[in-house]
C-alpha positions in Angstrom: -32.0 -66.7 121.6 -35.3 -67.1 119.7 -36.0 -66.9 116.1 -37.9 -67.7 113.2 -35.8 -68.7 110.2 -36.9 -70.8 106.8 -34.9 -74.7 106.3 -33.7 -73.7 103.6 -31.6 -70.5 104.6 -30.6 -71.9 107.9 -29.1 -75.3 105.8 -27.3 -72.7 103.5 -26.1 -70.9 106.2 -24.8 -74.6 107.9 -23.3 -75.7 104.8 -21.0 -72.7 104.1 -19.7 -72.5 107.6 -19.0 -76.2 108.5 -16.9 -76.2 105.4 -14.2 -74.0 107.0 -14.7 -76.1 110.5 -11.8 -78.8 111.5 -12.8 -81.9 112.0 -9.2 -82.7 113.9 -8.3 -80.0 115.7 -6.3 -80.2 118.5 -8.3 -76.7 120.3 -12.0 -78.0 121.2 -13.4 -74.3 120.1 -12.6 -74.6 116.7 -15.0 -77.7 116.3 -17.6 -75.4 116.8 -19.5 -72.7 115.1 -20.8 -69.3 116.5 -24.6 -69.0 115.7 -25.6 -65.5 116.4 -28.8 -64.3 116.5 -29.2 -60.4 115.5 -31.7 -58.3 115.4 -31.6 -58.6 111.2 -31.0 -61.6 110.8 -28.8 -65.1 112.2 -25.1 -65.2 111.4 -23.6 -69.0 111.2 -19.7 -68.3 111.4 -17.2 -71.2 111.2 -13.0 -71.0 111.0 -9.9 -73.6 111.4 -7.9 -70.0 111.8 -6.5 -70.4 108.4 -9.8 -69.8 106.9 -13.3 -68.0 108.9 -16.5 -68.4 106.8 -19.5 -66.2 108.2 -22.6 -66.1 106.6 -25.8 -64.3 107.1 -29.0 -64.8 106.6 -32.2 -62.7 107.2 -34.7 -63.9 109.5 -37.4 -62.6 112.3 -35.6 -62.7 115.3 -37.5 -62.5 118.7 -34.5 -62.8 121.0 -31.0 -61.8 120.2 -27.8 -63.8 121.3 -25.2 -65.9 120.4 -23.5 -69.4 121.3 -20.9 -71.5 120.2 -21.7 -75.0 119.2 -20.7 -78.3 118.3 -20.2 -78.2 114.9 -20.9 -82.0 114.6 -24.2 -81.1 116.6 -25.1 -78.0 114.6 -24.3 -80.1 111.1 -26.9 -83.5 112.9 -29.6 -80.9 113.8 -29.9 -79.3 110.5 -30.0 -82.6 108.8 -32.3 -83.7 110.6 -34.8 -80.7 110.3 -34.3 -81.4 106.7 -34.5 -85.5 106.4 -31.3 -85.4 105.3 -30.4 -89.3 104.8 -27.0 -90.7 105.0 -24.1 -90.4 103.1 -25.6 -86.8 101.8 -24.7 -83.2 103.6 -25.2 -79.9 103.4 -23.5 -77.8 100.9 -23.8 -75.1 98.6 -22.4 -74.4 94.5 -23.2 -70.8 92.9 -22.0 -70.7 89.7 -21.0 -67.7 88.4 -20.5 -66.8 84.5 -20.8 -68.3 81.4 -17.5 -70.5 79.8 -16.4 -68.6 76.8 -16.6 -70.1 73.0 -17.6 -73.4 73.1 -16.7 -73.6 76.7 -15.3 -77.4 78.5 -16.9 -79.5 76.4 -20.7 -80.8 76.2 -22.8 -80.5 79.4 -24.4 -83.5 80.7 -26.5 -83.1 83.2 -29.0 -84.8 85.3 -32.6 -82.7 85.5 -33.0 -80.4 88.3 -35.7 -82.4 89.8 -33.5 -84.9 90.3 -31.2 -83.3 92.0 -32.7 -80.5 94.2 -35.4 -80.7 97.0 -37.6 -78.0 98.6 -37.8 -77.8 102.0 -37.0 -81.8 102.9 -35.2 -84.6 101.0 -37.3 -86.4 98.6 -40.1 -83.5 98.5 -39.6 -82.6 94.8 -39.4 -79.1 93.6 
């Protein structure tokens, strides 16, 4: 399996799968995620069998197959491709919609820039 794929897609595609992964589960295979490398793209797919996350993401992809990894492994890879420093993780929030009236209140929020990174942590956006 070879392939060319930007940080940012392949930490968005980490994120959303190791959320459905069990950390404590009693079958070794569902610690793991299946990263599959198609000809369109890579597919990160993650499950406890109550719940199966796949994702894809568009990419070049040189050499197609497919393998199941340590999702602990997968998760310490990706963090470290992105300088990802401890206690922080991978994740991913879309918001969707606008509240309606005056919505839940006043928003406070931090600016962007301090929240958000390109590429690696720290390198501002």
């Amino acid at each position: 399996m070879e392939l060319t794929i930007q940080q940012g897609e392949l930490a968005f595609a980490a994120g959303r799968a190791l959320g459905s992964v069990s950390t404590k589960s009693p079958l070794p295979l569902l610690s793991c995620v299946l990263v599959e490398a198609e000809p369109a793209g890579l597919r990160v797919t993650g499950t406890d069998l109550d719940l199966t996350t796949s994702v894809f993401v568009p990419c070049k992809v040189k050499t197609p197959g497919k393998v199941a990894v340590s999702a602990r492994l997968f998760n310490d890879v990706v963090r470290k491709l992105l300088a990802i420093p401890d206690p922080w993780y991978t994740a991913a929030a879309i918001p969707i919609g606008y509240p309606v009236g005056r919505g839940h209140g006043p928003l406070i929020r931090r600016p962007v820039e301090q929240l958000a990174y390109l590429d690696t942590w720290g390198k501002q956006i």
